[in-house]
C-alpha positions in Angstrom: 96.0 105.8 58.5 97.9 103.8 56.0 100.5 101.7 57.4 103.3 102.7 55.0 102.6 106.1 56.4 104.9 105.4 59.4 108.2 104.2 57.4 110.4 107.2 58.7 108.6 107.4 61.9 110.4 106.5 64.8 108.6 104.0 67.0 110.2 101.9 69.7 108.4 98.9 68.6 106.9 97.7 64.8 105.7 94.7 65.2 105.8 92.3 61.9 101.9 90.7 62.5 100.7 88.3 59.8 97.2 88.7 60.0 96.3 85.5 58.7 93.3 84.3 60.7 94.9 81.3 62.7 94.8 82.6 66.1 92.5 86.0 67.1 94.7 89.2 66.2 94.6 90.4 70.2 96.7 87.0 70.7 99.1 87.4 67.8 99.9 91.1 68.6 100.1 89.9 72.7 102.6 86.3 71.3 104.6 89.1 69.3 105.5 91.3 72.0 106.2 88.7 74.9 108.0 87.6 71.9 109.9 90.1 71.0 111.0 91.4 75.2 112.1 87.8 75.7 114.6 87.8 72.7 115.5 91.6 73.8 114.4 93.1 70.7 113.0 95.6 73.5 114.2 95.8 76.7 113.2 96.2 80.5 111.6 99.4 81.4 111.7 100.5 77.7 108.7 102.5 76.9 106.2 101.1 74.4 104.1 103.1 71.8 100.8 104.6 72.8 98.2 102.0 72.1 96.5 104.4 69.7 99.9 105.1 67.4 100.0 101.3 67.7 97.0 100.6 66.5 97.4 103.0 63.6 100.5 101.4 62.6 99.3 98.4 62.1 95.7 99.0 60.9 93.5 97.8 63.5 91.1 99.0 66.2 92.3 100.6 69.6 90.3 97.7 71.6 92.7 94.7 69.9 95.6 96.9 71.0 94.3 97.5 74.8 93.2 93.8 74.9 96.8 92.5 73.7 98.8 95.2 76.2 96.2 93.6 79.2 97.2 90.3 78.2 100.9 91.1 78.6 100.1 93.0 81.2 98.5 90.2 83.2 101.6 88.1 83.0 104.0 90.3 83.9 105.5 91.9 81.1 104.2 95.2 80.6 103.0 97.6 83.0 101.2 101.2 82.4 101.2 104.2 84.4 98.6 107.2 84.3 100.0 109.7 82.7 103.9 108.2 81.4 102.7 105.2 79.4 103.4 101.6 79.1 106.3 100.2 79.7 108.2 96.5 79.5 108.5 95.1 83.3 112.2 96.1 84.6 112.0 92.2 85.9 111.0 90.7 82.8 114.2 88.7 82.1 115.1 88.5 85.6 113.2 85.2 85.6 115.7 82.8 85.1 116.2 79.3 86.6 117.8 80.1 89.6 119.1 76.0 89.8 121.1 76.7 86.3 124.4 75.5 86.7 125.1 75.8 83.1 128.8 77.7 82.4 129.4 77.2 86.3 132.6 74.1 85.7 134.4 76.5 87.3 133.2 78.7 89.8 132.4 79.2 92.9 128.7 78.7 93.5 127.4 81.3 95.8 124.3 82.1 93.7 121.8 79.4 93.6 120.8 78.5 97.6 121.4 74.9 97.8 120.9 72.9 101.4 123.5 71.8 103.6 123.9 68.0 102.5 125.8 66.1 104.9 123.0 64.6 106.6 122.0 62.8 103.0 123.6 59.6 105.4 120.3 59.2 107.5 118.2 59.0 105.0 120.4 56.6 103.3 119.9 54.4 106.3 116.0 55.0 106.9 115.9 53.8 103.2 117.8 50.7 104.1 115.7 50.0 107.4 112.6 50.8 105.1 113.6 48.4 102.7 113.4 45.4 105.2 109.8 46.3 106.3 108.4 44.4 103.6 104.9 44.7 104.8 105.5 48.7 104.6 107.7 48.7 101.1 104.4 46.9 99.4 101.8 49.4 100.6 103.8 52.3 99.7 103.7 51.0 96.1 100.0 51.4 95.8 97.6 54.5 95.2 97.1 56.1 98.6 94.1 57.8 97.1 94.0 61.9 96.5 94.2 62.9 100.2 97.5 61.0 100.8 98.1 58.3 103.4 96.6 58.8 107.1 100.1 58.2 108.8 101.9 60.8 106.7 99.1 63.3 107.2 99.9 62.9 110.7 103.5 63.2 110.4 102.7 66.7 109.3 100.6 67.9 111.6 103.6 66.9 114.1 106.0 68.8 111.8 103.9 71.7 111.2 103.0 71.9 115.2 107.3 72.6 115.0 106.4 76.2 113.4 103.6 77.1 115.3 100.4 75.6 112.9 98.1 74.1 115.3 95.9 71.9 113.3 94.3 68.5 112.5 95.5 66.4 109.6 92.0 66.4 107.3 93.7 70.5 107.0 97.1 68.9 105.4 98.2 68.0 101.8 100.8 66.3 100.6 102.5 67.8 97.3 105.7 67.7 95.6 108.1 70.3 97.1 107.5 74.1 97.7 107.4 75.3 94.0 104.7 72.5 93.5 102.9 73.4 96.4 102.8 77.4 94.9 101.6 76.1 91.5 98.6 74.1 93.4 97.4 76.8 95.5 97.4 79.3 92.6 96.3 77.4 90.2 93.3 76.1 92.6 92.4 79.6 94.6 92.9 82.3 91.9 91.9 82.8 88.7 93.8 84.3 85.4 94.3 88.5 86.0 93.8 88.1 89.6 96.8 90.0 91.9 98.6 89.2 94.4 100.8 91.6 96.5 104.2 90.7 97.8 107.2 92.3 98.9 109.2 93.9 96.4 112.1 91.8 96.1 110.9 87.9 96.5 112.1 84.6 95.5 111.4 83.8 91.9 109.9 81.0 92.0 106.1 82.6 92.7 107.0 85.4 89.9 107.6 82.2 87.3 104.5 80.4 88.1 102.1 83.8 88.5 103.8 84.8 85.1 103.0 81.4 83.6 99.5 81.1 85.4 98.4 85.0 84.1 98.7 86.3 87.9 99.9 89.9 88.5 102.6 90.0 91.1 102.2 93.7 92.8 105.2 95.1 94.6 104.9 96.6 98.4 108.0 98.4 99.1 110.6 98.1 102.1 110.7 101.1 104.6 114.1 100.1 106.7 113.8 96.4 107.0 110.0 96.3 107.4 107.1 95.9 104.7 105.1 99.4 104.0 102.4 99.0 105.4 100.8 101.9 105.0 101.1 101.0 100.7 99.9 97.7 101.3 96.6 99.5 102.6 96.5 101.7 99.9 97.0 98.9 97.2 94.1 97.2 98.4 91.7 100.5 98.9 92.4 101.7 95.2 93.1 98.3 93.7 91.6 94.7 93.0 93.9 92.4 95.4 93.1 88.6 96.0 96.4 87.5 97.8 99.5 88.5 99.3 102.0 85.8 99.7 104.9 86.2 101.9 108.3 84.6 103.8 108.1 86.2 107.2 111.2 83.9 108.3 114.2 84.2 106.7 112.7 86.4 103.8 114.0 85.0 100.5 116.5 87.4 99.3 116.6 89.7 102.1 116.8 87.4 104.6 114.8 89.6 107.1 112.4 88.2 109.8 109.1 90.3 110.0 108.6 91.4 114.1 105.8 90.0 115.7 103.5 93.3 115.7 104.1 93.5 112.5 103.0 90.0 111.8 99.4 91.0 113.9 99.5 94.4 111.4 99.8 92.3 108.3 97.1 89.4 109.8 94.6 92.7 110.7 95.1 94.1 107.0 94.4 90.4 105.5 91.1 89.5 107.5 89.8 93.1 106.9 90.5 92.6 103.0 89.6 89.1 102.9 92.6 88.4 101.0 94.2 85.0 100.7 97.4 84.5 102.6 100.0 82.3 101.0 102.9 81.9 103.8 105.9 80.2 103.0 107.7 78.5 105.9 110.9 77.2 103.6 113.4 78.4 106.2 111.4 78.7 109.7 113.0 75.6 110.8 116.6 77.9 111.1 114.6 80.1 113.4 117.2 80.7 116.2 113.9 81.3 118.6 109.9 80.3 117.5 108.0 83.1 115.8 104.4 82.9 115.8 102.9 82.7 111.8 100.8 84.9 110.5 98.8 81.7 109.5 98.5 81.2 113.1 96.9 84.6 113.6 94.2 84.2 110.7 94.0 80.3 110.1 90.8 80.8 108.2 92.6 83.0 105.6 96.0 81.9 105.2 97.6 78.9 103.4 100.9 77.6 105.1 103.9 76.0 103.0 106.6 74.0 104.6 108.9 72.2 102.2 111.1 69.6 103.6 113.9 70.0 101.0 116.0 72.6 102.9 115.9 71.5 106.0 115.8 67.2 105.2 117.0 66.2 101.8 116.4 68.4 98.3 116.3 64.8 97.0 112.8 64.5 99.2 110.0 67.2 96.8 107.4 66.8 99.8 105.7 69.9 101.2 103.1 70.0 104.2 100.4 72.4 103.4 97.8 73.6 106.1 94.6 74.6 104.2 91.9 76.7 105.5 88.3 74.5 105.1 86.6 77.1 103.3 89.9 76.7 101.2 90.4 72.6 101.8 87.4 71.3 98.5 89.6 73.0 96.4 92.6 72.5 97.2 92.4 68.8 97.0 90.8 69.3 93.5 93.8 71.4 92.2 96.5 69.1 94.1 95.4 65.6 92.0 94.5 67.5 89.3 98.2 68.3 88.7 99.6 65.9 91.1 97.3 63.0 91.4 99.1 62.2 94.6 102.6 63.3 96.3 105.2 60.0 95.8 104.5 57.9 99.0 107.9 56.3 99.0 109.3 59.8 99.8 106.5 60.8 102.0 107.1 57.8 104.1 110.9 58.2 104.2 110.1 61.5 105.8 107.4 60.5 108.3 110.0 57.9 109.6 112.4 60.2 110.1 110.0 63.0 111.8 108.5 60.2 114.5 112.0 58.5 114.9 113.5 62.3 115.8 115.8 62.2 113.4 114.6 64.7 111.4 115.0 67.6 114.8 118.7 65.7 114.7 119.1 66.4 110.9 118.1 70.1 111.3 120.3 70.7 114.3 123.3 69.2 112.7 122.9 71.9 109.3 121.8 74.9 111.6 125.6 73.9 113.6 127.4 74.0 110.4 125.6 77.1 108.8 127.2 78.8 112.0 130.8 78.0 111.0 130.2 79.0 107.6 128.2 82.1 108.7 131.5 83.1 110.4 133.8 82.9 108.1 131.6 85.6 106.0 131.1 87.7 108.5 135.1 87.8 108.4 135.0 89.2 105.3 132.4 91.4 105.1 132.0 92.9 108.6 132.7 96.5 106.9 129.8 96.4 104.4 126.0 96.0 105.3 125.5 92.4 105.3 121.7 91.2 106.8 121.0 87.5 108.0 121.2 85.8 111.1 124.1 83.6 112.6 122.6 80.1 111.2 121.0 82.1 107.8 121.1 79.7 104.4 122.4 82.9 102.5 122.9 86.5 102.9 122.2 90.0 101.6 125.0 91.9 100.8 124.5 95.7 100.1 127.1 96.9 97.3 128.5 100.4 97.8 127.1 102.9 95.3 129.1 102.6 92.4 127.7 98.9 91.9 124.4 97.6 90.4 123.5 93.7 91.2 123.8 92.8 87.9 127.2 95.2 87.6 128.8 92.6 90.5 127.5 89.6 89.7 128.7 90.1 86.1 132.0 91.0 87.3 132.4 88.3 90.3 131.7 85.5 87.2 134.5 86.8 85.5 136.7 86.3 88.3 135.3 82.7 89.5 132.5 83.6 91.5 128.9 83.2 91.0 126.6 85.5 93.2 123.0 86.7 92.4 122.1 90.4 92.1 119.0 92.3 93.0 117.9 92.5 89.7 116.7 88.6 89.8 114.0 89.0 92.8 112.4 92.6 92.0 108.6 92.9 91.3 107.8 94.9 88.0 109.1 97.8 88.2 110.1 98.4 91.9 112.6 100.3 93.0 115.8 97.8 94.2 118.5 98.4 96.1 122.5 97.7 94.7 122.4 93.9 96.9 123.5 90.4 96.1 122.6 87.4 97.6 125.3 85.3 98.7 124.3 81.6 99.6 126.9 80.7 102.0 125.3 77.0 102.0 126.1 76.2 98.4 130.1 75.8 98.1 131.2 72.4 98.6 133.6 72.6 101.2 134.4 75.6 103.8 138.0 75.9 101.8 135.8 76.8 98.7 133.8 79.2 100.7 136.7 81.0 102.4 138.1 81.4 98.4 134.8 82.8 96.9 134.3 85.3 99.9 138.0 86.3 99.9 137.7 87.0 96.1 134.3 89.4 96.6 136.0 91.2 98.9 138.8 91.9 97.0 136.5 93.1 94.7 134.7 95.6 96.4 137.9 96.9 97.6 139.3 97.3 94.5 136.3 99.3 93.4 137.1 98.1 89.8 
C-alpha cells in the first residue's frame, strides 16, 4: 500500500523513519519509538497501531515491525495483550532519578529516602584512627585482586550472619553499593529478553537497570498486604521466568514485611521453578525482631544484597553479596568486569567499624531516632491508612479516592512539599493504588518534618 495513502488516516503514531541504511530498519523504527514515548510525543498506556497498519504505513514487512515492538518490548516500553493490542508501558516515564534534587531549594524533602546521618561522626573518627595505621593506609592503596581482601570478606560474613545468611567468605563479594550490586548480578546471571517477576510496585532502581540491560520486569500483584501467589504460579506455568527479585523487609515503597510462611511459599515456588532469587536486604537491619530470608531457605538459588549505605554512611557504596556456587564463577566475572574491584579504603573503613561494634552502635542510634520521627507522623496521619513499622525509613500513605499519586505529589510541590506518588514504583502496566511514599528520614531537622507533615495533612483535609 502506498504510503501517501494514509495522509487523512488517523493513526496514533507515524513515525518519520529515514531509511537510509546506517543502522538495520528493525533498530531505527525500535530508536524512533523509545524516542518518541520518552519526549511524550505518545504517552503511557496509549495504544499503538496494529503492527500490520504499521508496517503498511511505512512500507515495510510485518517481521521488521514485530521485531522493533519486541525490542521495545524487552526494555520496558511497550507491552501487548491478546486480543486489545499494544500499548506504551503506564511506567514508562516513571523512571526518573529518585536522588534528583533539582527545583527542590525550597521544599520539604519527603520524597527521595535518604539515611539518618548523624552518626557520619564515627566514621569521621575511624578515618582518623585509620589514618595513623600506616602499615594499613599503604596496603589499602594497592589492588586487592578481583575477589577483594580476605579481612573484609570476613567482615561480611559477620555482617551478613546479622540477617540471618549463614555462610563462608569464598560466597561474598564486595561491590559498589546496592544499585551496583543489581547491575552485577543482572548483567552476570541473565541475558537480554530474559524476565524477571517482582512485586508490582518496587523500587526503581531494578526497573532502570532491567530497562537499560533489555530485562522484562513482570508485575505479581498484592492481595491485602501479601504477594499473589497463586499469579506468581501461574506466571511461571504459562510464561518464560528466570528471576524474581524481592525486599521481604521493609518492602520498598510499601514498606510491608512478607510473614514467614509466606517466605517458605515463595522459597517452595523458586526451587520448584529453578528461578534465580535476587533478595535485597537494604532495610533488614531496622528489623524490630530477626526474620529468617528467603536466601536462607534456598541458598543454592538466591542471591542476597545487603548495602551498607542506609544503615552506615551513604558516603560508604559497599554492598555484601552472598552468591550461590553454582552462581559464584560468574559472578566474580561480571563484578571486575564492571567493577574491577569495590574501593578498599571504604571497605576497610566499614570492616573496622563492624569488628570494633560500632557499626551495631551506629544502627541502634538511627533506628532510636527514626522512632521519634515515626511519631510525630503518626500524629498527623493516624486517620488515613498509613503502613510501616515504628522505626520504618519511610512510609506508605494511602490517598482518599479523589487523589492519584501523581495528583498529590503534584499538588504537595506546589505548596512546599516533595512526596513521591505510586506512579514512580509500578511495573508495566499494573494496577496501583492512590499511595505516596513519605520518607520520614529525609528532612533535615524534626522542626522541618513536623512542617511538611502538618502541610500534607492540611491537604488531604482540605480535599482541594
Amino acid at each position: 500500500m502506498p504510503v501517501n495513502s494514509f495522509e487523512n488516516y488517523p493513526m496514533t503514531w507515524k513515525p518519520n523513519i529515514l531509511k537510509n541504511g546506517a543502522v538495520p530498519l528493525h533498530i531505527e523504527i525500535a530508536e524512533k519509538l523509545e524516542h518518541d514515548i520518552r519526549d511524550g510525543v505518545i504517552q503511557p498506556n496509549e495504544k499503538l497501531p496494529p503492527q500490520r497498519e504499521l508496517a503498511d504505513y511505512l512500507d515495510v514487512n510485518l517481521s521488521t515491525i514485530a521485531k522493533a515492538f519486541k525490542l521495545c518490548a524487552a526494555k520496558g516500553l511497550i507491552s501487548g495483550e491478546t486480543g486489545r493490542g499494544t500499548y506504551v508501558s503506564s511506567d514508562v516515564l516513571s523512571n526518573l532519578p529518585m536522588l534528583d534534587e533539582t527545583g527542590l531549594e525550597h521544599c520539604i524533602n519527603l520524597g527521595a529516602s535518604h539515611p539518618i546521618y548523624g552518626q557520619n561522626h564515627y566514621v569521621s573518627d575511624m578515618l582518623k584512627l585509620l589514618l595513623k595505621r600506616t602499615n594499613t593506609i599503604a596496603n589499602i592503596y594497592e589492588y586487592s585482586g578481583i575477589t577483594s581482601r580476605k579481612s573484609h570478606k570476613q567482615s561480611g560474613v559477620r555482617w551478613l550472619r546479622r540477617f540471618g545468611i549463614e555462610t563462608e567468605e569464598d560466597r561474598i563479594l564486595l561491590t559498589c553499593g546496592l544499585q551496583n550490586a543489581l547491575a552485577v548480578t543482572l548483567a552476570s546471571l541473565f541475558q537480554y529478553g530474559d524476565k524477571i517477576a517482582t512485586n508490582s510496585v518496587i523500587y526503581p532502581g531494578i526497573k532502570n537497570i532491567a530497562n537499560n540491560l533489555g530485562i522484562q520486569l513482570l508485575s505479581i500483584p498484592y492481595i491485602d498486604q501479601s504477594m499473589d501467589l497463586n499469579s506468581l504460579v501461574q506466571i511461571c506455568k504459562h510464561d518464560t521466568i528466570k528471576g524474581i527479585y524481592l525486599i521481604p523487609d521493609h518492602h520498598n515503597p510499601t514498606t510491608v514485611y512478607m510473614e514467614q510462611r509466606e517466605r517458605a511459599a515463595v522459597a517452595e515456588i523458586i526451587r520448584e521453578n529453578r528461578l534465580i532469587c535476587i533478595e535485597d536486604g537494604t532495610y533488614s537491619f531496622l528489623n524490630e525482631e530477626p526474620h529468617i530470608p528467603v536466601t536462607a531457605l534456598i541458598p543454592e538459588r538466591s542471591v542476597y544484597i545487603s548495602s551498607v549505605s542506609n544503615a552506615l554512611s551513604p558516603g560508604f557504596r559497599i554492598a555484601f553479596v552472598y552468591m550461590p556456587p553454582d552462581f559464584t564463577e560468574q559472578m566474580i566475572t561480571g563484578n571486575s568486569n564492571i567493577n574491577v574491584m569495590a574501593p578498599p579504603l571504604e571497605a576497610e573503613v566499614v570492616s573496622q567499624l563492624i569488628e570494633s561494634g560500632t557499626a551495631e552502635k551506629m544502627m541502634k542510634e538511627k533506628k532510636e531516632e527514626l522512632l521519634v520521627r515515626n511519631k510525630i507522623v503518626d500524629a498527623h496521619f493516624h486517620r488515613y491508612h498509613l503502613y510501616g513499622s515504628a522505626c520504618a525509613q519511610f512510609r506508605w500513605l494511602l490517598l482518599p479516592r479523589k487523589w492519584t499519586g501523581k495528583k498529590f505529589e503534584q499538588a504537595a510541590k506546589e505548596r512546599g512539599v516533595q512526596v513521591f506518588g505510586s506512579e514512580r514504583f509500578v511495573v508495566g502496566k499494573a494496577a496501583v493504588s492512590a499511595a505516596v511514599r513519605l520518607a520520614v528520614s529525609t528532612p533535615k531537622s524534626l522542626e522541618h518534618l513536623e512542617q511538611g507533615a502538618c502541610i500534607l495533612a492540611g491537604l488531604l483535609k482540605s480535599g482541594v
